[in-house]
C-alpha positions as CSV (number, residue, x, y, z in Angstrom):
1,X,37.8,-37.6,77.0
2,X,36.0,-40.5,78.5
3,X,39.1,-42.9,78.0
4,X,41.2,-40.7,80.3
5,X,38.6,-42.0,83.2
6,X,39.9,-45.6,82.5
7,X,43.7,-44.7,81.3
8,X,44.6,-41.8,83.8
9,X,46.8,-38.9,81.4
10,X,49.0,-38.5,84.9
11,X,49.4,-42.0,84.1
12,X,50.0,-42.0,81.2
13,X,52.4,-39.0,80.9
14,X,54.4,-41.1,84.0
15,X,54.5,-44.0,81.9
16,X,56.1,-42.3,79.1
17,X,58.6,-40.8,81.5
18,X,59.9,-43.9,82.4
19,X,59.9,-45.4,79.1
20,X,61.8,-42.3,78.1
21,X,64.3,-42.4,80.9
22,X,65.0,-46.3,80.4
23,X,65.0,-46.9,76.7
24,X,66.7,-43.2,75.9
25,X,63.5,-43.3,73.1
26,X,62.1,-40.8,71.6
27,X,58.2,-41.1,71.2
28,X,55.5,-40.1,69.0
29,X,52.3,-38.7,70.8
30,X,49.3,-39.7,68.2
31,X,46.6,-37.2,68.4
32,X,43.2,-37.7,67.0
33,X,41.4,-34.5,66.2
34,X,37.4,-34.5,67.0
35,X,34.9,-31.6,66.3
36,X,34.1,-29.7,69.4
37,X,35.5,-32.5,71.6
38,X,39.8,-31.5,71.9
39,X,39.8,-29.2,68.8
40,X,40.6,-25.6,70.5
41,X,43.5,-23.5,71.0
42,X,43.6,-24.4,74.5
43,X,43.4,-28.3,73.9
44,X,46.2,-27.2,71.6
45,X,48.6,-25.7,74.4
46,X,47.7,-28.5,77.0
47,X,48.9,-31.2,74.1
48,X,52.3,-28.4,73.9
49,X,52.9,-28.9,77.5
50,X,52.6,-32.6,77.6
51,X,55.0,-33.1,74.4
52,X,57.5,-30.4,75.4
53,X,57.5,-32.5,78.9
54,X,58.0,-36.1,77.1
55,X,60.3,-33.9,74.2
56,X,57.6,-35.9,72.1
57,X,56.8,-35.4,68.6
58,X,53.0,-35.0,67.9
59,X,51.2,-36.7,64.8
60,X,48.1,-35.4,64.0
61,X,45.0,-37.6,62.8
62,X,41.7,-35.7,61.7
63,X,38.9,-38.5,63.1
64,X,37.1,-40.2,60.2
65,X,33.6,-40.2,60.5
66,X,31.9,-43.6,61.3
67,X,27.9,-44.1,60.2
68,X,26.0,-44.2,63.4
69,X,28.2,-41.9,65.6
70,X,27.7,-38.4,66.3
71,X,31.9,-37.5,66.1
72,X,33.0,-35.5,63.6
73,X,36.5,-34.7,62.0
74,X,37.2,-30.8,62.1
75,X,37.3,-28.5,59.2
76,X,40.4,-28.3,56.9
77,X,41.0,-25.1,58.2
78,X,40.3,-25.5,61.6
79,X,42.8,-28.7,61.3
80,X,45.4,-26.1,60.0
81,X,45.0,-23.5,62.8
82,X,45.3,-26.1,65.1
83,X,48.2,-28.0,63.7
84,X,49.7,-24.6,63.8
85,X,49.1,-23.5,67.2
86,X,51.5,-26.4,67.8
87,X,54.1,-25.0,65.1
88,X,54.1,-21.4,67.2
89,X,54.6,-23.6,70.5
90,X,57.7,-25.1,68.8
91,X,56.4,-28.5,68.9
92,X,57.9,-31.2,66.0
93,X,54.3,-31.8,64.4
94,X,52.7,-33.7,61.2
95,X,49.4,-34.4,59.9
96,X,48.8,-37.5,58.9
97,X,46.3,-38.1,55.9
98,X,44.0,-41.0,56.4
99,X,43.0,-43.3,53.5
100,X,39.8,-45.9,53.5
101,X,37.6,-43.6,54.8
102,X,35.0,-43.8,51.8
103,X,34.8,-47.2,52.6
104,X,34.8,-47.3,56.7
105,X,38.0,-48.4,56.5
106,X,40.2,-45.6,58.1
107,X,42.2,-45.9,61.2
108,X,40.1,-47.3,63.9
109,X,37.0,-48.0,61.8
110,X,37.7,-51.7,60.7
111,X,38.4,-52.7,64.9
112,X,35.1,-51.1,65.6
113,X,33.0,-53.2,62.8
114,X,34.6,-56.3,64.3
115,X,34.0,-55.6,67.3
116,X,29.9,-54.2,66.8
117,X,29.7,-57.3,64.3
């Protein structure tokens, strides 16, 4: 992802680590799930490794669709086979279900139409 050239995942992942290690926290990794962008079996096992490392629990978020941008949220099914990729690499994992969306109001949306506005 583009981000991750700003906001290193070593980083990131190190961070976490010592947030772990001082706080004695558990965390949540939130994942956002984008069409043909970190949607396939082997995005799946990379996001295992790095929540089996942090002994994370993984939220799943299915991207909502903003007018003018060329993301897209996956597939119901394609959601499931993910979400349970995760399942068979015994990681603790739930899927979120995002409200506002008809409106541009899901998760993320409303910061971005301040931001463009």
């Amino acid at each position: 992802m583009p981000i991750n050239r700003k906001y290193p995942l070593k980083k990131l992942i190190d961070t976490c680590e010592d947030f772990i290690e001082k706080t004695k926290r558990k965390i949540t990794l939130e994942y956002v799930l984008i069409r043909d962008k970190n949607d396939s079996l082997d995005d799946a096992d990379r996001l295992s490794l790095i929540a089996k490392r942090l002994k994370a629990k993984v939220n799943l978020l299915n991207y909502s669709p903003i007018s003018g941008k060329k993301l897209m949220p996956l597939l119901e099914a394609k959601t499931t086979i993910f979400k349970n990729r995760l399942v068979k690499n015994k990681i603790a994992v739930t899927m979120r279900q995002s409200k506002g969306k008809d409106i541009e109001a899901a998760c993320g949306q409303l910061a971005l139409r301040k931001r463009q506005g």
